[in-house]
Structure formats: structure tokens, C-alpha cells
PAMARPA-569336 format. One line per 4 residues: number of its first residue (from 1); their letters; for each residue x, y, z of C-alpha. Coordinates in Angstrom, 3 decimals. Layout:
N
NUM	A	X/Y/Z; ...
***
This chain:
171
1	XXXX	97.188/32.364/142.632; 95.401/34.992/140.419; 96.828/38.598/140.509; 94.033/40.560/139.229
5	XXXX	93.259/44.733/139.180; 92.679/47.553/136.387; 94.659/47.508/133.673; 97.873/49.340/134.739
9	XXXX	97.828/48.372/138.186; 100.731/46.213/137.754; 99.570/42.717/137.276; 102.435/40.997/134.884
13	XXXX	105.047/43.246/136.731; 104.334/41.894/140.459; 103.405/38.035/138.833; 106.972/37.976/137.373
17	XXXX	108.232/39.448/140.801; 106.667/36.729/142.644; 107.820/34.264/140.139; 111.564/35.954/140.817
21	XXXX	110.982/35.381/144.810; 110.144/31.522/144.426; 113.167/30.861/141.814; 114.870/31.831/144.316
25	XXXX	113.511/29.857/146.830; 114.125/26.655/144.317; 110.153/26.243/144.356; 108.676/24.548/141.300
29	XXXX	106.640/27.635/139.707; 104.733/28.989/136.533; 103.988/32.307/135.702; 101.154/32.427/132.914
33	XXXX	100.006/35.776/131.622; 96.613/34.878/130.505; 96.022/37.589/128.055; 98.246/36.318/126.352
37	XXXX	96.548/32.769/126.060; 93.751/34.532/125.387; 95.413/37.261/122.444; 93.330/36.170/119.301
41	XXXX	90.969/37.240/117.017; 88.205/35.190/115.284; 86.752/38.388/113.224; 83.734/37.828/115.408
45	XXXX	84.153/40.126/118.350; 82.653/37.593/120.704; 84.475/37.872/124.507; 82.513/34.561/125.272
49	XXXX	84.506/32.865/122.468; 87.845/34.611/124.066; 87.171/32.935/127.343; 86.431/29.802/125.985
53	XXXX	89.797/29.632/124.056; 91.399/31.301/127.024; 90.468/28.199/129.407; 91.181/25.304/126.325
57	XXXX	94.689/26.865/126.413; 95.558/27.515/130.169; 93.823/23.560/130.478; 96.888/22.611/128.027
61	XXXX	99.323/24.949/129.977; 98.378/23.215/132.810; 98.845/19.785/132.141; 101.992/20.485/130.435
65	XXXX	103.342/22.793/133.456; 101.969/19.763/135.777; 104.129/16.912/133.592; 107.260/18.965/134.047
69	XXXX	107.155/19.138/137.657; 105.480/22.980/138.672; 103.044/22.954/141.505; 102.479/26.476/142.179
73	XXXX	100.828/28.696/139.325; 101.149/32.221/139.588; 98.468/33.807/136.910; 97.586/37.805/135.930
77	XXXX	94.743/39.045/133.922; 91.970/41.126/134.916; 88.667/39.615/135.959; 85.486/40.835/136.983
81	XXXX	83.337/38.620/137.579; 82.684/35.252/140.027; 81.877/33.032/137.082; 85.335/33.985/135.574
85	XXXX	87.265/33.413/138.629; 85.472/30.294/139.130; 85.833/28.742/135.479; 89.421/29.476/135.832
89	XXXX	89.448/27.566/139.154; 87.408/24.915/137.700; 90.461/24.485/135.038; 92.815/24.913/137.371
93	XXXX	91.702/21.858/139.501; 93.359/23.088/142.473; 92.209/26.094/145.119; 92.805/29.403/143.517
97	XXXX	93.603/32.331/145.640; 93.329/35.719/143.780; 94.796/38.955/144.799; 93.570/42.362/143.455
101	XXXX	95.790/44.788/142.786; 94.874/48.329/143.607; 96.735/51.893/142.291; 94.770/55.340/142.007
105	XXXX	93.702/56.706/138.460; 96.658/59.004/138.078; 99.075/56.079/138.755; 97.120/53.991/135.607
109	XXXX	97.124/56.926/133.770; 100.399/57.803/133.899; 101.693/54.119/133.421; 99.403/53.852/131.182
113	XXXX	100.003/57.240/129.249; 103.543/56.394/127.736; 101.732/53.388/125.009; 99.880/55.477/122.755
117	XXXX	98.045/52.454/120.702; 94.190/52.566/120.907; 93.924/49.545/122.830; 95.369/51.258/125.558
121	XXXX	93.265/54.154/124.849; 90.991/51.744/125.341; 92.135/50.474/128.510; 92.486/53.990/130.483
125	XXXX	88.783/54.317/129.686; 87.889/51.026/131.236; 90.255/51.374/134.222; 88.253/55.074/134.836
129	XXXX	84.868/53.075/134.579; 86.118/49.877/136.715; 87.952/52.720/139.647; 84.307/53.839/139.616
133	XXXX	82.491/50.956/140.329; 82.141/49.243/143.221; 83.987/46.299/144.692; 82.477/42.749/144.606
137	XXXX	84.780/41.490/147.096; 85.972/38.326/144.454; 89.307/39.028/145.678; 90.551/37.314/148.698
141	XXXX	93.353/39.926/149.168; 93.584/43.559/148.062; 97.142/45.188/148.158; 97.965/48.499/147.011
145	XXXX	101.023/48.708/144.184; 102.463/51.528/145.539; 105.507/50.905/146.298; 108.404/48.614/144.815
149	XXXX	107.641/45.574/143.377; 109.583/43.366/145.725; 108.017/44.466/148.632; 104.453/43.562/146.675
153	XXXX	105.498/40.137/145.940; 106.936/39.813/149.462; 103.923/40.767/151.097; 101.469/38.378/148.952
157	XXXX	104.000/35.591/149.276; 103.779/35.785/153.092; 100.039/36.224/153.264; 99.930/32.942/150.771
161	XXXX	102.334/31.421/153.337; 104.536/30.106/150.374; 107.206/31.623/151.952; 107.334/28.901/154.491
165	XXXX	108.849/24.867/154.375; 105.156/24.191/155.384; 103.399/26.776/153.005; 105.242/25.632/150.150
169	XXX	103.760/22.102/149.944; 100.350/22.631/147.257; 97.035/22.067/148.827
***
């Protein structure tokens, strides 16, 4: 599963939470935080070349994750497009199920407000130009973050059916 949405809307915060609900559940998990796979800088300024490491290193992840027994990745980063939810599927080798995360601009902005570095400057600006766009329907679920994050993670878990004996076995 990909959690997706504007920066802000909570994407690391509810992937951990899920990650939380199936430790408990003794289900064999990974939560990956692709920006961080992704957090480099070849001097060029090239976001083609970021995506391109991005999927080298979540195909490594992967296979490592895979060897030590997970079956169920839980991923967050914000995508926009089909042809990066599909190269990310494509790495994945498995069905990838991506939920969007949605909060209003004055929730981004004021989670948003207390990091003063430019890059989330940065990000406030593109969360105010993404809000205004329009939806391309790439996600197959779209939950509001409204509310705490347990009941978030609950509700995507039970839409996923990985709360269930029979939803937990990997398609």
C-alpha cells in the first residue's frame, strides 16, 4: 500500500500508525518512507534522476525486506502522477493499493507552519497549488486525516481487509 496526499497531510504519521496496528497483529510488515530513499542530491537538479535512484533503492529494500520474511509493504510519499504510481508498482512486483490522504489548507499550514526551513516553505506553496488542482482519481481510496491517527489506520486497514485471517494472506 501507498499512502499518498499534500505534503502535511499526514503521510509518515498514519504509515507508522498502520505499521503500529499490524505489529500488533504479529503480521510480517515494512514501513518505507520513500523520500527518504529518494533524499539526495547530484548537483544537477534533475527529479527524473531522483526517481530513478528512488526505484534502484526501494528495488534493494524490497528484496532485502522480502529475504527477511515481510509480505506487506506499507509506503508514503507524495505522487502525482499514473506513471509514478505505476513504476513504483512495477518495482514492487506485487498489486499496489494507494490511499490519498486528504486535510484542508489551514490544517497543512498549520502543521506545516511550526518547521521554518525553506523546503517547507517550499512545500506549503506546493500543497496550495496541488489543493487547487483537480483530482486524477490515481488513488483507490481517499480518507480525510482529521481525526486521530488510529482511527485513520483502522479505517484503511479494514478497507484493505488486512485486518482479517483471510485479508492478511498477500495477493
Amino acid at each position: 500500500m501507498l499512502i499518498t496526499g499534500v505534503f502535511g497531510s499526514g503521510k509518515s504519521a498514519v504509515a507508522v500508525e498502520v505499521g503500529e496496528l499490524l505489529e500488533e497483529r504479529s503480521t510480517p510488515f515494512a514501513v518505507v518512507d520513500l523520500d527518504v530513499l529518494s533524499w539526495f542530491s547530484s548537483g544537477r537538479g534533475d527529479d527524473d534522476e531522483v526517481h530513478r535512484v528512488l526505484l534502484l533503492n526501494l528495488a534493494a529494500v524490497r528484496a532485502n525486506y522480502l529475504e527477511a520474511g515481510v509480505r506487506w509493504f506499507v509506503l508514503a510519499r507524495a505522487i502525482r502522477t499514473w506513471d509514478e504510481r505505476r513504476s513504483i508498482e512495477a518495482v514492487l512486483e506485487m498489486p499496489l493499493r494507494v490511499v490519498r490522504l486528504v486535510v484542508s489548507m489551514e490544517e497543512v499550514e498549520r502543521r506545516l507552519r511550526a518547521d521554518s526551513t525553506s523546503a517547507r516553505q517550499a512545500d506549503l506553496r506546493e500543497a496550495a497549488d496541488w489543493l487547487a488542482g483537480e483530482e486524477d482519481g490515481m488513488a483507490d481510496l481517499t480518507i480525510a486525516n482529521d481525526r486521530p491517527l488510529r482511527k485513520v489506520a483502522e479505517e484503511i486497514l479494514a478497507w484493505l481487509g488486512w485486518g482479517s485471517a483471510e485479508g492478511l494472506r498477500p495477493s
